[in-house]
N, C-alpha and C positions, 0 to 999 in steps of 0.2 A: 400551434403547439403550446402547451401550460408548458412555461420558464420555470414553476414555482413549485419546488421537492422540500419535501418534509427532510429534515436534517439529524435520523435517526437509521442507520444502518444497523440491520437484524440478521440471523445466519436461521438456517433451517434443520429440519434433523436429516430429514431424508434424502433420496433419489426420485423427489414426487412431491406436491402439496398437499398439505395434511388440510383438511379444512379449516383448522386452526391458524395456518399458517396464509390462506385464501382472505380468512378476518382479516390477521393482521396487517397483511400487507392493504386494503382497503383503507388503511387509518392515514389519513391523512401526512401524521408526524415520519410515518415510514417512508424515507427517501432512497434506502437501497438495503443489498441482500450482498453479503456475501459468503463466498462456495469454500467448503470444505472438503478433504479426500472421502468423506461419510456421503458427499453428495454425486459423487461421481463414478458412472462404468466404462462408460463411454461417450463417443466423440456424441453419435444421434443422441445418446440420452440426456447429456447434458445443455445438447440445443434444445431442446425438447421440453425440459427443465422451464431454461431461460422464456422459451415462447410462454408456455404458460404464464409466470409471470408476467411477461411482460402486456398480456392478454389482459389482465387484471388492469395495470395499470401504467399507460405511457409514460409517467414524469418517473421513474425509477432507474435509479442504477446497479449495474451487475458487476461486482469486484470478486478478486480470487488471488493469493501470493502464489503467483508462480515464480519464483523467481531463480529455480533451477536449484542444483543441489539437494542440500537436505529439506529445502523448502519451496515443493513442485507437488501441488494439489491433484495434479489430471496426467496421467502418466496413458494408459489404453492409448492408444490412435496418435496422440502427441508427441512431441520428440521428446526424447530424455535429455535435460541439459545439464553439465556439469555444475559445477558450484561457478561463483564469479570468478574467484581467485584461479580460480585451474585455468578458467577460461582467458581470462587475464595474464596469466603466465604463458599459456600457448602463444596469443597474440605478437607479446614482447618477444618469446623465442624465435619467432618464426616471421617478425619483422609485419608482422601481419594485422597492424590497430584496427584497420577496418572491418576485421573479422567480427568486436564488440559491438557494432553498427548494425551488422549483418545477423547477429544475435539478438538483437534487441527487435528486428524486423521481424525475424522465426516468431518468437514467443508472441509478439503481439498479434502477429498477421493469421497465427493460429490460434487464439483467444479471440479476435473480429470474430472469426469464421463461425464459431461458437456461438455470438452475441455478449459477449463479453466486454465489459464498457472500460474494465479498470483492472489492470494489473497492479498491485504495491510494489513498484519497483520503479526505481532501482533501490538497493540498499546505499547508504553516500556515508555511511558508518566507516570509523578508519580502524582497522582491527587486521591483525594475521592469526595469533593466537592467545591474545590476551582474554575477551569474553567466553562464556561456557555458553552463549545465544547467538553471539555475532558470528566470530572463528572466517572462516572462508565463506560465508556469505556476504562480506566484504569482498571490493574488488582489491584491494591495497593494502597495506600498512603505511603510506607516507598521503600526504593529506593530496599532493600534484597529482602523484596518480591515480587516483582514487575519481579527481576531476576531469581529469584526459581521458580515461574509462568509460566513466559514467559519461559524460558529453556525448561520445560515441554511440552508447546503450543510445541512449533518448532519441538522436539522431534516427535512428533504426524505429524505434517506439510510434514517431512522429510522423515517418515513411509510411506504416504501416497503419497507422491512425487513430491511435492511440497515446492517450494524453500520461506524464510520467507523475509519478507519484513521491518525491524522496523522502525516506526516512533513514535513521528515529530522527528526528528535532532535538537537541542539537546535540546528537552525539552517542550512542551507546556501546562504541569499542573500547571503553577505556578501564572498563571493570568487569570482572567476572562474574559478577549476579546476573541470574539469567532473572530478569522481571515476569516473567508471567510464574515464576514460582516465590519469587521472596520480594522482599522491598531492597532495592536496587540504590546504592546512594557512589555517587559520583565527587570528591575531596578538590575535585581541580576548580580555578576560580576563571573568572569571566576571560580575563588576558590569556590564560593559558588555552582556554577552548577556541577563542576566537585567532588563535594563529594556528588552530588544525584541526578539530572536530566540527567549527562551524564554515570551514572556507569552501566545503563543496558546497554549501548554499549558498554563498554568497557571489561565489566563481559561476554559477551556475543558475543564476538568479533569472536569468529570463528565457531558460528553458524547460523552469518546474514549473508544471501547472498545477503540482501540488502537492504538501507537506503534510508525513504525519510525525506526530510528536512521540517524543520516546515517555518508557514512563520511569523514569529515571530521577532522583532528589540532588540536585547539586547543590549541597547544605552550604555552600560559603558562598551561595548566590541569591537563592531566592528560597522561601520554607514552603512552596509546591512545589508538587511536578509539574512538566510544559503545560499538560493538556489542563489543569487546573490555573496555568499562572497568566495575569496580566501580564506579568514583566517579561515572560519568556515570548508572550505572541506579540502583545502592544507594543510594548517598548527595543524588543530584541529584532524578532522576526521581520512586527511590520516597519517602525520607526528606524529601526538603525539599520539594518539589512534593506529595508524597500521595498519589501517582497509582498506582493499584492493576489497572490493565487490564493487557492483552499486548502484550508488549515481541519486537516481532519485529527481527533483523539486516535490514539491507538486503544483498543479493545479493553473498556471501563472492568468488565471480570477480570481482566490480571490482577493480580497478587500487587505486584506495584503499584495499582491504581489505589490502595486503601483498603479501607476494612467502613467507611461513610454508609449510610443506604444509598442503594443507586440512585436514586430523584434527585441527592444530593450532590453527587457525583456528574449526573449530567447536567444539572441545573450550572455546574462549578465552571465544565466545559464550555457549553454555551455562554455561559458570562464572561469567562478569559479572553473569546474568541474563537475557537472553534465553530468550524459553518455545519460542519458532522459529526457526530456520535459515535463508534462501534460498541455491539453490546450484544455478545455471543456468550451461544451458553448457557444461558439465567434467562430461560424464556420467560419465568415465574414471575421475573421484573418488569419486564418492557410494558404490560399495561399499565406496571406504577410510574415509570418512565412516563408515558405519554399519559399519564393523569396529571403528573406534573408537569409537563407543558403546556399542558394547557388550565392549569391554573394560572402558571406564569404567563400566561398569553406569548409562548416562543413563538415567531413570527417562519413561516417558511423561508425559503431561500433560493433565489435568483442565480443563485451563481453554481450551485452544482451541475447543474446541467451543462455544462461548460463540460465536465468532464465525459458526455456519453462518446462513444466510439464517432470517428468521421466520417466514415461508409461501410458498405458490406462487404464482407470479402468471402469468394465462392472454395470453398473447403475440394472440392474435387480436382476444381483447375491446381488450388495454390501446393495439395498431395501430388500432382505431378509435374509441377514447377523446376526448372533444371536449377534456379537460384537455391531451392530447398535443398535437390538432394547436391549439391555442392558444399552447401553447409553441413549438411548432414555427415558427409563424405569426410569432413576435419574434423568432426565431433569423434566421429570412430577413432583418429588418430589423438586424440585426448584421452579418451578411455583405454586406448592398448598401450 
């Protein structure tokens, strides 16, 4: 099997490949795709999807936020999951933590089925209703539970075979800018984040296999954002925290990422540390993207393959599973 993936994640328009999108993925620099609700009807068609692709080309990864609530890409055939926080509040009521465990198993174990490599989740964001982005896509408001949750989530994730992703890096509940619409700037200094925006990473350090960065400016820290900064991956992430997993950008077209040209923009990532790219949206870009990659001679990368799924899991068996509809059976009681 080629270890060796381009460290350039692209999204498509459709529910099908465009021949354009057949090039692109061809390019070497292209290491994954990920699914939006534009890409999806159903359960077959989005397997259907993924074979294609993946026909094209074995060293690829398949990413999608499902992450329940207001942000759940595949709804048809899927189960509907509540936000975190409801689901986290159920748990607590009802005595019931392992229920988070057991949710983390659904979403993933129905993404396997699919072929789906990569969930972005969990959220490790600590918010109730301070951000206009975060809100109840948080599991918490308090940094403990936020990490007793989420340990839970992944536990489930990891069941099912699927590798966890935390985001933002390091932190995006603490402000009401939602970033993919404006520039996002965060006032709190290094001491204050590290005793509760960054302790889920670090509580939690050897069960992320991977970080994405928020795009968020903590002006009394550092004059980038993560996904641009040495200091937030070299010095923060990998050096003081330890943390040794993949370090992917959140999505370079957001609004918080700049107003730079993209070449610049990803060249920025790649040099901070970032092992992946996201870059949705701006199809118009990504050949300048990968023209400047390969000016700069960006070398592939060894280590995302790390993140593809850990087996196959049979979608007929896992639709008539009694662990499913047990779960399922308390999700209704979450919604009534």
């Amino acid at each position: 099997m080629n270890k060796e993936y381009g460290r350039l994640m692209i999204d498509i328009e459709g529910i099908s490949l465009s021949d354009e999108d057949k090039l692109l993925i061809e390019s070497k620099h292209i290491g994954g795709i990920i699914f939006f609700t534009r890409n999806f009807t159903s359960f077959d068609q989005i397997k259907d999807l993924v074979d294609q692709i993946k026909n094209i080309k074995e060293n690829i990864i398949i990413a999608v936020d499902q992450e329940g609530g207001r942000v759940q890409r595949f709804n048809k055939d899927f189960t509907k999951i509540p936000s975190m926080q409801k689901v986290s509040e159920y748990a607590k009521n009802n005595d019931d933590i392992l229920f988070l465990k057991e949710i983390g198993w659904l979403i993933s174990s129905e993404l396997v089925a699919a072929g789906i490599d990569i969930n972005f989740a969990p959220v490790l964001d600590i918010d109730k209703n301070t951000s206009s982005i975060i809100g109840d896509r948080a599991f918490s408001d308090k940094a403990e539970e936020v990490v007793f949750f989420a340990s839970k989530f992944i536990d489930g994730m990891h069941e099912a075979g699927m590798k966890s992703t935390g985001k933002h890096f390091p932190g995006h509940g603490g402000i009401y800018e939602d970033s993919h619409k404006e520039i996002a700037k965060d006032s709190r200094n290094l001491d204050e984040l590290l005793q509760s925006d960054i302790k889920p990473y670090k509580e939690l350090l050897k069960k992320l296999d991977a970080v994405m960065c928020a795009h968020v400016l903590y002006s009394l820290i550092d004059s980038n954002i993560p996904s641009f900064s040495n200091y937030w991956i070299k010095d923060i992430l990998k050096k003081e925290i330890q943390y040794d997993g993949l370090v992917f950008s959140d999505d370079l077209s957001m609004f918080g990422a700049g107003d730079e040209t993209y070449p610049s923009k990803a060249m920025k990532s790649i040099n901070a540390g970032c092992d992946m790219i996201l870059v949705c949206n701006s199809r118009k870009e990504i050949n300048n993207i990968i023209n400047a990659f390969e000016e700069n001679e960006v070398s592939l990368s060894n280590k995302i393959y790390k993140m593809k799924k850990d087996f196959d899991t049979d979608w007929i068996e896992l639709k008539v599973s009694k662990r499913r509809t047990i779960i399922k059976d308390k999700l209704n009681n979450i919604r009534s």
